[in-house]
C-alpha positions as CSV (number, residue, x, y, z in Angstrom):
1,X,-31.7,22.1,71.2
2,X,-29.8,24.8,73.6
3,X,-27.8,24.3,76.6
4,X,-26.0,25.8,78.7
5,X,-23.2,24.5,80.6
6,X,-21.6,26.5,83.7
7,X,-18.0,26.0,84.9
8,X,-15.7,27.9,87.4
9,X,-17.4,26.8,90.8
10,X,-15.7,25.2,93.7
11,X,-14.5,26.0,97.4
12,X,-13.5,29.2,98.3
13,X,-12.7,31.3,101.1
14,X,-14.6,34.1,102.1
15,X,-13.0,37.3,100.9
16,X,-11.6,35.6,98.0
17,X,-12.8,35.3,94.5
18,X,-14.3,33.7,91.8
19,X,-15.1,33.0,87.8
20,X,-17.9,31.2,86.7
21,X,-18.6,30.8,83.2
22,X,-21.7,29.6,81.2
23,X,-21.2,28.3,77.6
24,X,-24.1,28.5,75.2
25,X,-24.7,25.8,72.2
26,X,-27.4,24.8,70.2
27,X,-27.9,24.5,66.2
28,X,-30.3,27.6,66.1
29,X,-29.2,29.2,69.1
30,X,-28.4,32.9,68.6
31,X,-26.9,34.4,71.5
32,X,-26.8,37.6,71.0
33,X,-30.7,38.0,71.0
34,X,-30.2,36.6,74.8
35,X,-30.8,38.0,77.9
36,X,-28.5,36.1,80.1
37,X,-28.1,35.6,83.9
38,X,-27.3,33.6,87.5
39,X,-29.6,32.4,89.6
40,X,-28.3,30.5,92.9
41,X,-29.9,28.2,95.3
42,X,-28.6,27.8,98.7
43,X,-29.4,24.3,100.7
44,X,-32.8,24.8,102.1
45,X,-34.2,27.9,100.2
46,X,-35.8,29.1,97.2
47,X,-33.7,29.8,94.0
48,X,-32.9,33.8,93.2
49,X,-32.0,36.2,91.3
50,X,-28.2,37.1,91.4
51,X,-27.6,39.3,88.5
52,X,-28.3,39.3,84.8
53,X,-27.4,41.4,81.1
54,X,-29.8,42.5,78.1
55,X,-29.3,41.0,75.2
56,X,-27.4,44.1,74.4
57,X,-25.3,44.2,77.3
58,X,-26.2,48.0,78.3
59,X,-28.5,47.1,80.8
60,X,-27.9,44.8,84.2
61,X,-29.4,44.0,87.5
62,X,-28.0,42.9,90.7
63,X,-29.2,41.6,93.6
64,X,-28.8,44.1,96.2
65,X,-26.6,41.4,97.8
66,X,-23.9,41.2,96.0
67,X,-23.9,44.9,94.2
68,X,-20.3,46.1,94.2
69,X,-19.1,42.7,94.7
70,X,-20.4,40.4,91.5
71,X,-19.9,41.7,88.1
72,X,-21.7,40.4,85.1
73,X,-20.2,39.7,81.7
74,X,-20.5,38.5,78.3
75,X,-18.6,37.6,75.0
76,X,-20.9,37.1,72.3
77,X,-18.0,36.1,70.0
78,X,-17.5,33.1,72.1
79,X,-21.1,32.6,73.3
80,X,-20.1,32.7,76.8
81,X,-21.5,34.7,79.9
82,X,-19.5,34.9,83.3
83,X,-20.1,35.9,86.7
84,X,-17.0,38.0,88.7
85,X,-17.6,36.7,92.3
86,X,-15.6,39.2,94.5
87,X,-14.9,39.5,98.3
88,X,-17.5,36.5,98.7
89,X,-19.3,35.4,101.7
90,X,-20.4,32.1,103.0
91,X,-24.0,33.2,102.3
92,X,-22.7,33.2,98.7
93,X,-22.6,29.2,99.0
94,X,-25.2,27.7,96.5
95,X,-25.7,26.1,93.2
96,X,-24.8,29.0,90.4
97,X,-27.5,28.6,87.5
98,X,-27.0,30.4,84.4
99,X,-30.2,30.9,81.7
100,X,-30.7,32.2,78.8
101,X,-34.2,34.0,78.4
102,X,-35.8,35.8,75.2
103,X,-39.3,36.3,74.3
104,X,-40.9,34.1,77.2
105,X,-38.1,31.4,76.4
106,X,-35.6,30.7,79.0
107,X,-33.3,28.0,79.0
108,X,-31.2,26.7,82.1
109,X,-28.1,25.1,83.0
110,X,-27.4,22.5,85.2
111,X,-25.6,24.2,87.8
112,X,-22.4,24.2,89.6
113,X,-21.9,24.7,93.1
114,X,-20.1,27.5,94.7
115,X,-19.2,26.5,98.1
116,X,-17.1,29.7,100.6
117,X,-15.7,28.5,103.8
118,X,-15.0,30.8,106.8
């Protein structure tokens, strides 16, 4: 079994920053054949795409949202993907999800909630 637990949320002022992490486990689990990324959902509205890394880490996508501000990260030594949060915005609160997704497989965390203040 797989999961995936994310860390690093809390309140935060807008302009300032953020780290959340996402820890990957599981028996068979091998992370490095993983595309990885963050969704969010704010209160009230569908969940989206943030930003995600290839398996490789070569290749990432952003939502236009938060390009030049979020950064996306991984350490396949310690199975572990983060998200940079940078000069956030209150239309940054949400619950982060992380997921893990390979060959029509994706696996989710539970979430943690990001919450920027004015």
């Amino acid at each position: 079994q797989v999961q995936l637990a994310e860390s690093g949320g809390g309140l935060v002022q807008a302009g300032g920053s953020l780290r959340l992490s996402c820890a990957a486990s599981g028996r068979t689990f091998s992370f490095g054949r993983y595309a990885m990324g963050w969704f969010r959902q704010a209160p009230g509205k569908e969940r989206e795409s943030v930003a995600a890394m290839d398996w490789s880490g070569d290749t990432t996508y952003f939502q236009d949202s938060v390009k030049g501000r979020f950064a996306i990260s991984r350490d396949n030594a310690k199975n572990t993907v983060y998200l940079e949060m940078n000069s956030v915005k209150q239309e940054d609160t949400g619950v982060y999800y992380c997921y893990a997704r390979s060959r029509g497989t994706t696996y989710w965390g539970q979430g943690t909630q990001v919450a920027v203040s004015s």
